[in-house]
ZAMARGU-4260 file (C-alpha; in steps of 0.2 Angstrom, whole numbers, plus 5000, padded with zeros to 4 digits):
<rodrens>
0) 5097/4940/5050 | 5094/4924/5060 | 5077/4912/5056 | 5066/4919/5070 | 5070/4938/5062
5) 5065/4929/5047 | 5052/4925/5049 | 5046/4938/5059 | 5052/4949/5044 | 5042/4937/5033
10) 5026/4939/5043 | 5027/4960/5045 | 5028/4959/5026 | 5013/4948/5025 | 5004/4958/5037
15) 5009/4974/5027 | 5002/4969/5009 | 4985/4961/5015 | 4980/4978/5023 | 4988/4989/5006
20) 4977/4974/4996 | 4962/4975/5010 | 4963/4996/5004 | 4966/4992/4986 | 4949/4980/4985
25) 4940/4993/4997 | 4944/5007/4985 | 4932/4998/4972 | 4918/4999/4984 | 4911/5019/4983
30) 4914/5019/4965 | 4903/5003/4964 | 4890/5011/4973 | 4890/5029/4965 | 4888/5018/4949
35) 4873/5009/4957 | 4865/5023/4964 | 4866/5033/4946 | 4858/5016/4940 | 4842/5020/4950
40) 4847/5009/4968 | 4840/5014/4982 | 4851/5019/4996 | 4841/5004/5007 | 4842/4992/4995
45) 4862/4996/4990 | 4866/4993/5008 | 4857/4976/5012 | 4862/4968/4996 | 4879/4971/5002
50) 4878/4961/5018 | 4868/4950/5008 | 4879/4946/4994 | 4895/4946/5009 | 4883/4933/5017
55) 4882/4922/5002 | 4899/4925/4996 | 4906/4918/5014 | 4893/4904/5015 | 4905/4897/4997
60) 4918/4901/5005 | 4917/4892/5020 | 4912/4878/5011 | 4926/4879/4999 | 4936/4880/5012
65) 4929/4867/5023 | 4928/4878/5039 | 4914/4876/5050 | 4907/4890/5061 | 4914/4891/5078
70) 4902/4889/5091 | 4905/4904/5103 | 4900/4910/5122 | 4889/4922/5129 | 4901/4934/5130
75) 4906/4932/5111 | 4889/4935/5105 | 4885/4950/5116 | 4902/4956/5108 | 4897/4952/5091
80) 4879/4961/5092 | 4888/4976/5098 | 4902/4977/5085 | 4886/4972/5071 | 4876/4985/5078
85) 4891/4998/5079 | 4894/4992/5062 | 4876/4996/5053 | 4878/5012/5062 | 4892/5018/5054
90) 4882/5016/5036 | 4868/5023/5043 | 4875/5038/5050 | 4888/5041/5036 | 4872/5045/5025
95) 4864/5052/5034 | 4877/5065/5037 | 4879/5068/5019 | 4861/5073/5019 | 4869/5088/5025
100) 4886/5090/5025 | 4900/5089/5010 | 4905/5070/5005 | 4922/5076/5006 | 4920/5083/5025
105) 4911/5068/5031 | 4926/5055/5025 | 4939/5068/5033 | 4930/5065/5051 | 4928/5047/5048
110) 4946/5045/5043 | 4951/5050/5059 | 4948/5035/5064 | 4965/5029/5066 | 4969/5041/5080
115) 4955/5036/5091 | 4960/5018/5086 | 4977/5022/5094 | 4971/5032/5109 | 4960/5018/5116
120) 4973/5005/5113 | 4986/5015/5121 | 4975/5019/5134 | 4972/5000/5138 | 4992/4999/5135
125) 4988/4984/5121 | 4999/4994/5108 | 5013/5010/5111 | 5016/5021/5096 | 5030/5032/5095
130) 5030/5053/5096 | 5036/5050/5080 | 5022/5039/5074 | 5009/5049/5080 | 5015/5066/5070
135) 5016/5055/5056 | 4997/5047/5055 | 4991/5065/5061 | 4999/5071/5045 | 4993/5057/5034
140) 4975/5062/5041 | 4981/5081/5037 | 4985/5076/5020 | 4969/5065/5017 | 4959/5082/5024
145) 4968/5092/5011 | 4964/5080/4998 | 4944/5076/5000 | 4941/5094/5007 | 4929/5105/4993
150) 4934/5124/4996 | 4916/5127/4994 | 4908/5115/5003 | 4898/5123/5018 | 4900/5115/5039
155) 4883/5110/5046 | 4884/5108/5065 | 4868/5095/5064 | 4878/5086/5049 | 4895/5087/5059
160) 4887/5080/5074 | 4882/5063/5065 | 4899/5062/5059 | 4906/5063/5074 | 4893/5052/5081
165) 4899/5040/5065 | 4918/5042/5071 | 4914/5034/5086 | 4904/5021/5081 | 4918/5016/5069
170) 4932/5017/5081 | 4920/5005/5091 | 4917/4992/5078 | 4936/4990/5076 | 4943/4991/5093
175) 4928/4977/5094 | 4931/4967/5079 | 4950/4965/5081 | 4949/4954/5095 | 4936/4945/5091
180) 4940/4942/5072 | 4958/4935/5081 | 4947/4923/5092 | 4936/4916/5079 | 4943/4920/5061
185) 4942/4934/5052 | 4927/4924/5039 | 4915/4919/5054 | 4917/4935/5064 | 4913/4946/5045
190) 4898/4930/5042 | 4890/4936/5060 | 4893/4955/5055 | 4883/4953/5039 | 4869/4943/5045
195) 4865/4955/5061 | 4867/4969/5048 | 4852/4960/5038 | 4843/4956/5054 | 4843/4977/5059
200) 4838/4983/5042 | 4824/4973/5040 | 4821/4978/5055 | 4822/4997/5050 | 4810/4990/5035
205) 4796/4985/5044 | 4797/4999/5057 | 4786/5014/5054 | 4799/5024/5044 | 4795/5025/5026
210) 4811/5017/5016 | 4812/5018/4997 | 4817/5001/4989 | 4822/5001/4969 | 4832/4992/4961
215) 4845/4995/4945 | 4839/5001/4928 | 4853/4993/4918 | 4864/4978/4918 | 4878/4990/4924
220) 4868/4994/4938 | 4868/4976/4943 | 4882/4970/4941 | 4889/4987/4952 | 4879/4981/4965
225) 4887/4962/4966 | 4903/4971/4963 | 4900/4983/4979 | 4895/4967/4989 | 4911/4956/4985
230) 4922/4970/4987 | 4917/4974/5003 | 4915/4957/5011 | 4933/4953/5005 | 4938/4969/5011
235) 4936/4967/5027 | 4941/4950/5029 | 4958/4952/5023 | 4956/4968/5034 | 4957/4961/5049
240) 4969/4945/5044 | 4982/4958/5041 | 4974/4968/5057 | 4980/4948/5068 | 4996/4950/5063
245) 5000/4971/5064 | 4988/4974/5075 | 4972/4985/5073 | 4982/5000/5075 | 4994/4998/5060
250) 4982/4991/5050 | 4970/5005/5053 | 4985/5018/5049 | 4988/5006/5033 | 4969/5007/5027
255) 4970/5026/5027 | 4978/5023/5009 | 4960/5019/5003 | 4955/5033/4998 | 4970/5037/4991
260) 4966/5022/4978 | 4949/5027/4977 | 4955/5043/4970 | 4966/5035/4958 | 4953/5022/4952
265) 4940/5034/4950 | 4950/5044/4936 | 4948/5027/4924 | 4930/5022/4931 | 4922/5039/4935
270) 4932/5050/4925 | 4937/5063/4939 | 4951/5071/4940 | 4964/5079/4955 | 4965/5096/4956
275) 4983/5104/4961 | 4979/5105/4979 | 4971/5089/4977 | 4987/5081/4971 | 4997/5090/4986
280) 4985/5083/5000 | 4987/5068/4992 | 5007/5067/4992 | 5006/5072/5009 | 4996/5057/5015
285) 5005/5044/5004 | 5022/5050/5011 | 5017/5050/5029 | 5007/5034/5025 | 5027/5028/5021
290) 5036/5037/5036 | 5024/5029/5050 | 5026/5012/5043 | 5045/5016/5041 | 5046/5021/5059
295) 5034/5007/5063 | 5050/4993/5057 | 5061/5000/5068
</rodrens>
Protein backbone atom coordinates (compact mmCIF):
# COMPACT_ATOMS: atom_id res chain seq x y z
CA UNK A 1 0.00 0.00 0.00
CA UNK A 2 1.77 3.35 -1.12
CA UNK A 3 1.31 6.67 1.16
CA UNK A 4 -1.62 8.21 -0.92
CA UNK A 5 -3.66 4.67 -0.25
CA UNK A 6 -2.46 5.35 3.20
CA UNK A 7 -3.75 7.88 3.75
CA UNK A 8 -6.73 7.44 2.03
CA UNK A 9 -7.16 4.16 4.12
CA UNK A 10 -6.47 6.35 7.20
CA UNK A 11 -9.07 8.92 6.26
CA UNK A 12 -12.01 6.09 5.37
CA UNK A 13 -11.37 4.74 8.69
CA UNK A 14 -11.64 8.10 10.31
CA UNK A 15 -14.61 8.76 8.48
CA UNK A 16 -16.10 5.33 9.43
CA UNK A 17 -15.67 5.59 13.44
CA UNK A 18 -16.98 9.21 13.76
CA UNK A 19 -20.42 8.14 12.19
CA UNK A 20 -20.44 4.34 14.44
CA UNK A 21 -19.45 7.22 17.38
CA UNK A 22 -21.97 10.05 16.02
CA UNK A 23 -24.78 6.55 16.35
CA UNK A 24 -23.35 5.53 19.58
CA UNK A 25 -23.80 9.18 21.18
CA UNK A 26 -27.31 9.47 19.34
CA UNK A 27 -28.39 6.16 20.77
CA UNK A 28 -28.38 8.07 24.44
CA UNK A 29 -30.67 10.67 23.04
CA UNK A 30 -34.38 8.74 23.23
CA UNK A 31 -33.57 7.10 26.20
CA UNK A 32 -32.72 10.59 27.73
CA UNK A 33 -35.93 11.90 26.78
CA UNK A 34 -38.25 8.88 27.72
CA UNK A 35 -36.55 9.50 31.07
CA UNK A 36 -37.43 13.31 30.95
CA UNK A 37 -40.72 12.88 29.94
CA UNK A 38 -41.47 10.12 32.87
CA UNK A 39 -39.91 12.97 34.98
CA UNK A 40 -43.02 15.21 34.21
CA UNK A 41 -41.15 17.36 30.85
CA UNK A 42 -43.31 18.55 28.56
CA UNK A 43 -42.92 17.45 24.97
CA UNK A 44 -42.39 21.60 24.22
CA UNK A 45 -40.23 22.20 26.70
CA UNK A 46 -37.91 18.79 26.13
CA UNK A 47 -37.54 19.84 22.55
CA UNK A 48 -36.38 23.65 22.96
CA UNK A 49 -34.05 22.89 25.80
CA UNK A 50 -32.35 20.67 23.33
CA UNK A 51 -31.55 23.28 20.81
CA UNK A 52 -30.92 25.46 23.62
CA UNK A 53 -28.50 23.46 25.59
CA UNK A 54 -26.79 22.43 21.63
CA UNK A 55 -26.75 26.47 21.45
CA UNK A 56 -24.88 26.95 24.71
CA UNK A 57 -22.86 23.79 24.38
CA UNK A 58 -21.42 25.13 20.82
CA UNK A 59 -21.26 28.89 21.92
CA UNK A 60 -18.01 26.90 24.56
CA UNK A 61 -17.00 25.31 22.23
CA UNK A 62 -16.33 27.58 19.66
CA UNK A 63 -14.68 29.54 22.13
CA UNK A 64 -12.56 26.81 23.35
CA UNK A 65 -11.75 26.31 20.08
CA UNK A 66 -11.12 29.74 19.05
CA UNK A 67 -13.39 29.46 15.80
CA UNK A 68 -15.25 32.35 14.84
CA UNK A 69 -18.55 32.17 12.80
CA UNK A 70 -18.25 32.34 9.21
CA UNK A 71 -19.89 35.15 7.69
CA UNK A 72 -22.01 33.66 4.95
CA UNK A 73 -24.08 34.68 1.54
CA UNK A 74 -27.59 35.05 0.72
CA UNK A 75 -27.75 32.02 -0.68
CA UNK A 76 -26.17 30.09 2.52
CA UNK A 77 -28.87 31.61 4.75
CA UNK A 78 -31.80 30.92 2.60
CA UNK A 79 -30.08 27.35 2.53
CA UNK A 80 -29.69 27.23 6.30
CA UNK A 81 -33.45 28.44 7.04
CA UNK A 82 -34.69 25.70 4.84
CA UNK A 83 -32.49 22.74 6.24
CA UNK A 84 -33.58 24.65 10.14
CA UNK A 85 -36.98 24.59 9.09
CA UNK A 86 -36.89 20.91 7.53
CA UNK A 87 -35.14 20.15 10.57
CA UNK A 88 -37.81 21.46 13.34
CA UNK A 89 -40.17 19.69 11.11
CA UNK A 90 -38.88 16.46 11.50
CA UNK A 91 -39.38 16.73 15.46
CA UNK A 92 -42.65 18.09 15.12
CA UNK A 93 -44.02 15.65 12.87
CA UNK A 94 -42.31 12.72 14.34
CA UNK A 95 -44.78 13.38 17.46
CA UNK A 96 -47.18 14.12 16.09
CA UNK A 97 -47.25 10.85 14.24
CA UNK A 98 -46.92 8.80 17.36
CA UNK A 99 -50.19 10.52 18.57
CA UNK A 100 -51.37 7.86 16.29
CA UNK A 101 -49.25 5.47 15.18
CA UNK A 102 -46.83 2.67 16.96
CA UNK A 103 -43.38 4.21 17.99
CA UNK A 104 -41.90 1.40 16.59
CA UNK A 105 -43.81 2.00 12.98
CA UNK A 106 -43.05 5.71 12.84
CA UNK A 107 -38.91 4.86 13.34
CA UNK A 108 -39.36 2.14 10.59
CA UNK A 109 -40.49 5.00 7.99
CA UNK A 110 -38.08 7.48 9.24
CA UNK A 111 -35.32 5.04 8.90
CA UNK A 112 -35.80 4.91 5.44
CA UNK A 113 -34.08 7.61 5.19
CA UNK A 114 -31.06 6.31 3.79
CA UNK A 115 -32.55 5.20 0.61
CA UNK A 116 -34.12 8.47 -0.27
CA UNK A 117 -30.74 9.80 0.77
CA UNK A 118 -29.16 7.75 -2.11
CA UNK A 119 -31.92 8.15 -4.64
CA UNK A 120 -31.57 11.92 -4.80
CA UNK A 121 -27.76 11.96 -4.76
CA UNK A 122 -27.78 9.47 -7.54
CA UNK A 123 -30.25 11.24 -9.28
CA UNK A 124 -27.97 14.48 -9.20
CA UNK A 125 -25.03 11.91 -10.05
CA UNK A 126 -22.99 13.32 -6.75
CA UNK A 127 -22.46 9.61 -5.36
CA UNK A 128 -23.12 5.89 -7.34
CA UNK A 129 -23.79 3.00 -5.18
CA UNK A 130 -23.54 -0.51 -6.23
CA UNK A 131 -26.65 -3.17 -7.13
CA UNK A 132 -24.97 -4.79 -4.45
CA UNK A 133 -25.07 -1.75 -2.05
CA UNK A 134 -28.44 -1.17 -2.52
CA UNK A 135 -29.73 -4.80 -1.62
CA UNK A 136 -27.64 -4.43 1.21
CA UNK A 137 -28.98 -1.05 2.92
CA UNK A 138 -32.58 -2.23 1.70
CA UNK A 139 -31.92 -5.26 3.96
CA UNK A 140 -30.39 -3.35 6.82
CA UNK A 141 -33.80 -1.10 6.73
CA UNK A 142 -35.61 -4.92 6.42
CA UNK A 143 -33.80 -5.85 9.39
CA UNK A 144 -34.42 -2.56 11.50
CA UNK A 145 -38.30 -3.04 10.36
CA UNK A 146 -38.30 -6.41 11.84
CA UNK A 147 -36.60 -5.29 14.89
CA UNK A 148 -38.82 -2.06 16.03
CA UNK A 149 -42.03 -3.58 14.36
CA UNK A 150 -44.83 -4.37 17.47
CA UNK A 151 -47.04 -7.35 16.00
CA UNK A 152 -49.80 -5.62 17.57
CA UNK A 153 -49.49 -2.27 16.89
CA UNK A 154 -52.35 -1.04 14.55
CA UNK A 155 -51.49 1.33 10.88
CA UNK A 156 -53.30 4.80 10.84
CA UNK A 157 -53.44 6.21 7.40
CA UNK A 158 -53.60 10.01 9.03
CA UNK A 159 -50.56 8.66 11.30
CA UNK A 160 -48.70 7.21 8.22
CA UNK A 161 -49.17 10.15 6.34
CA UNK A 162 -47.24 12.48 8.77
CA UNK A 163 -44.45 9.89 8.79
CA UNK A 164 -44.11 9.92 5.42
CA UNK A 165 -44.58 13.65 5.34
CA UNK A 166 -41.50 13.32 8.17
CA UNK A 167 -39.30 11.02 5.80
CA UNK A 168 -39.24 13.76 3.44
CA UNK A 169 -38.50 16.39 5.43
CA UNK A 170 -35.55 14.30 6.92
CA UNK A 171 -34.12 13.38 3.59
CA UNK A 172 -34.34 17.10 3.01
CA UNK A 173 -32.51 18.33 6.10
CA UNK A 174 -29.61 16.10 5.07
CA UNK A 175 -29.31 16.20 1.55
CA UNK A 176 -29.31 20.17 2.77
CA UNK A 177 -26.93 20.09 5.54
CA UNK A 178 -24.24 17.91 3.96
CA UNK A 179 -23.10 20.48 1.81
CA UNK A 180 -23.49 23.17 3.73
CA UNK A 181 -21.98 21.65 7.03
CA UNK A 182 -18.75 21.00 4.33
CA UNK A 183 -18.88 24.70 3.34
CA UNK A 184 -19.00 26.27 6.71
CA UNK A 185 -18.07 23.54 9.45
CA UNK A 186 -20.04 21.13 10.75
CA UNK A 187 -20.11 23.56 14.53
CA UNK A 188 -21.42 26.81 12.83
CA UNK A 189 -23.86 24.99 10.31
CA UNK A 190 -25.37 22.80 13.85
CA UNK A 191 -25.02 26.55 15.88
CA UNK A 192 -27.45 28.12 12.96
CA UNK A 193 -29.73 24.82 13.15
CA UNK A 194 -30.22 25.26 16.76
CA UNK A 195 -30.82 28.80 16.97
CA UNK A 196 -33.60 28.90 14.03
CA UNK A 197 -35.10 25.90 15.72
CA UNK A 198 -35.48 28.27 18.95
CA UNK A 199 -36.64 31.10 16.77
CA UNK A 200 -39.67 28.65 15.30
CA UNK A 201 -40.75 27.36 18.57
CA UNK A 202 -41.20 30.35 20.31
CA UNK A 203 -42.68 31.13 17.55
CA UNK A 204 -45.12 28.11 17.77
CA UNK A 205 -45.40 29.44 21.52
CA UNK A 206 -46.75 32.61 21.03
CA UNK A 207 -49.02 31.61 18.16
CA UNK A 208 -52.58 30.75 19.01
CA UNK A 209 -52.10 26.99 19.82
CA UNK A 210 -52.15 26.01 23.33
CA UNK A 211 -48.62 24.45 24.20
CA UNK A 212 -48.14 22.75 27.68
CA UNK A 213 -44.69 23.82 29.21
CA UNK A 214 -43.52 21.67 32.56
CA UNK A 215 -40.53 21.06 33.63
CA UNK A 216 -38.93 17.90 35.55
CA UNK A 217 -39.95 16.65 39.08
CA UNK A 218 -36.64 15.20 40.08
CA UNK A 219 -33.11 15.82 39.70
CA UNK A 220 -32.99 12.70 37.27
CA UNK A 221 -35.46 14.46 35.24
CA UNK A 222 -32.86 17.32 34.90
CA UNK A 223 -30.09 16.08 34.35
CA UNK A 224 -31.90 13.62 31.48
CA UNK A 225 -32.77 16.89 29.86
CA UNK A 226 -28.95 18.35 29.74
CA UNK A 227 -28.11 14.89 28.95
CA UNK A 228 -30.62 14.66 25.84
CA UNK A 229 -29.23 18.35 24.79
CA UNK A 230 -25.42 17.32 24.62
CA UNK A 231 -25.91 14.21 23.19
CA UNK A 232 -27.75 15.43 20.40
CA UNK A 233 -25.78 18.64 19.68
CA UNK A 234 -22.59 16.32 19.42
CA UNK A 235 -24.43 13.99 17.51
CA UNK A 236 -24.95 15.65 14.78
CA UNK A 237 -21.70 17.41 14.68
CA UNK A 238 -19.53 14.53 14.43
CA UNK A 239 -22.42 13.37 12.09
CA UNK A 240 -21.83 15.23 9.50
CA UNK A 241 -17.76 15.58 10.03
CA UNK A 242 -17.76 11.75 9.31
CA UNK A 243 -20.79 12.71 6.49
CA UNK A 244 -17.29 15.32 4.73
CA UNK A 245 -15.39 12.70 4.48
CA UNK A 246 -17.75 9.41 3.42
CA UNK A 247 -20.14 11.40 2.17
CA UNK A 248 -23.95 11.84 3.21
CA UNK A 249 -24.80 8.62 1.69
CA UNK A 250 -22.40 6.36 3.67
CA UNK A 251 -22.85 8.04 6.66
CA UNK A 252 -26.54 8.03 6.59
CA UNK A 253 -26.32 4.04 5.91
CA UNK A 254 -23.70 4.01 8.83
CA UNK A 255 -26.16 5.97 11.28
CA UNK A 256 -28.74 3.32 10.61
CA UNK A 257 -26.83 1.40 13.45
CA UNK A 258 -28.49 3.86 16.08
CA UNK A 259 -31.05 2.23 16.94
CA UNK A 260 -29.39 -0.85 17.07
CA UNK A 261 -27.37 0.96 20.11
CA UNK A 262 -30.28 2.29 21.44
CA UNK A 263 -31.69 -1.11 21.84
CA UNK A 264 -28.73 -2.39 23.44
CA UNK A 265 -28.47 0.70 25.83
CA UNK A 266 -31.85 0.51 26.80
CA UNK A 267 -31.50 -3.00 28.37
CA UNK A 268 -29.04 -1.32 31.27
CA UNK A 269 -30.89 2.06 31.42
CA UNK A 270 -34.44 1.24 30.68
CA UNK A 271 -34.57 -2.31 31.47
CA UNK A 272 -36.24 -3.65 28.21
CA UNK A 273 -35.45 -6.34 26.83
CA UNK A 274 -35.19 -8.16 22.91
CA UNK A 275 -37.53 -10.53 22.15
CA UNK A 276 -36.44 -13.55 19.61
CA UNK A 277 -37.81 -11.92 16.61
CA UNK A 278 -36.38 -8.86 17.94
CA UNK A 279 -32.93 -10.39 18.18
CA UNK A 280 -33.22 -11.74 14.47
CA UNK A 281 -34.27 -8.18 13.01
CA UNK A 282 -31.56 -7.05 14.78
CA UNK A 283 -28.70 -9.50 13.33
CA UNK A 284 -30.18 -8.81 10.09
CA UNK A 285 -29.45 -5.21 10.19
CA UNK A 286 -26.00 -5.28 11.97
CA UNK A 287 -24.87 -7.71 9.27
CA UNK A 288 -26.15 -5.90 6.35
CA UNK A 289 -24.89 -2.64 8.16
CA UNK A 290 -21.26 -4.91 7.69
CA UNK A 291 -21.73 -6.15 4.04
CA UNK A 292 -22.68 -2.40 2.61
CA UNK A 293 -19.77 -0.91 4.20
CA UNK A 294 -17.66 -3.98 3.17
CA UNK A 295 -18.85 -3.56 -0.45
CA UNK A 296 -18.49 0.03 0.11
CA UNK A 297 -14.11 -0.64 0.46
CA UNK A 298 -14.03 -2.16 -2.60
Amino acid sequence: MNDVDNKQHKRVTLGISLALISSLIFAFVPNFAKIALDSGVSLFFLVISRYAIGALVLVFVMQLTRKKLRGLSSEQKFRIVISGFSACAVISLTYHAVEYLDVGVVMIVLYCFPIGVAVVLQIQEKQQLLKKQWFFMALAVLGLSVMLADKNFDLNIYGLAISFFGLIFFIAFIITAADLSDEIGAISFNFYISLIGIILLILVYISPLEITVSISKNLIGHFSIIGNGIFYIFSWVIFFESSRILGATRTSVIACSEPLFAALLAIPLLGQKLSLVEWFGFSVALVSLYMFEKKSAN
